[in-house]
N, C-alpha and C positions, 0 to 999 in steps of 0.2 A: 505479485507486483514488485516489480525493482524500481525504484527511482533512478534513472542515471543522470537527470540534470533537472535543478530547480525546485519549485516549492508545490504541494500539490494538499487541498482541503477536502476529505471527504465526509460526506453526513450519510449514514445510514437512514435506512425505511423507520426506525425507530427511534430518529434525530441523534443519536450516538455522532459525536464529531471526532475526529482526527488528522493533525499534519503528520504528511510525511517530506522528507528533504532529500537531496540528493546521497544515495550510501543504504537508504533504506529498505529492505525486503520487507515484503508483509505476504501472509498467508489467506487471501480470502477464504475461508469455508461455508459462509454464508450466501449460497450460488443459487439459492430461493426464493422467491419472494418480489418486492415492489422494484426493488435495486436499491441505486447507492448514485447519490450527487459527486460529482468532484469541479472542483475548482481550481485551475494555475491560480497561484501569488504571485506578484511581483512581476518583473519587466523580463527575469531572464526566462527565455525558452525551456518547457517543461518537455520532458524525454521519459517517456516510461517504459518499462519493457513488460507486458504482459505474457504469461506463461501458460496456455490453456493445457489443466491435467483432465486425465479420464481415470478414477478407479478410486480404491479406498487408501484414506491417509492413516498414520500411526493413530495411536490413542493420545499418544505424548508429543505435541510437536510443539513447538513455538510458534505463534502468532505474528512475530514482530523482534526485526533485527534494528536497532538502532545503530547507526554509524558515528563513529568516536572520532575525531581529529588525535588521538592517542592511540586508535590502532593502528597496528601496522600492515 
């Protein structure tokens, strides 16, 4: 999941919460089970870009890219 504009809440089947903000990539590999809630924040329009894969991912991956106002 890419965020490309705006605020987004999601709560796992096992109340795990998380935001993510515009910049942010995240990795679902949790594609099992009850699902997962989400939620827009706030007034500005929410834009996600969803990535459907088919196959097996590394053993090492990151989960989660946080966007920096200091990257470039």
């Amino acid at each position: 999941m890419v965020v490309l504009r705006g605020i987004i809440d999601t709560t796992t089947s096992d109340r795990e919460q998380r935001r993510f903000e515009a910049g942010d990539i995240t990795l679902a590999l949790d594609t099992e089970g009850r699902g997962h809630l989400a939620d827009a924040v706030g007034d500005e329009p929410l834009e996600v870009l969803f990535i459907p894969y088919v196959g097996r991912f590394p053993a090492r991956l990151p989960l989660l890219v946080k966007h920096s106002a200091t990257m470039a």
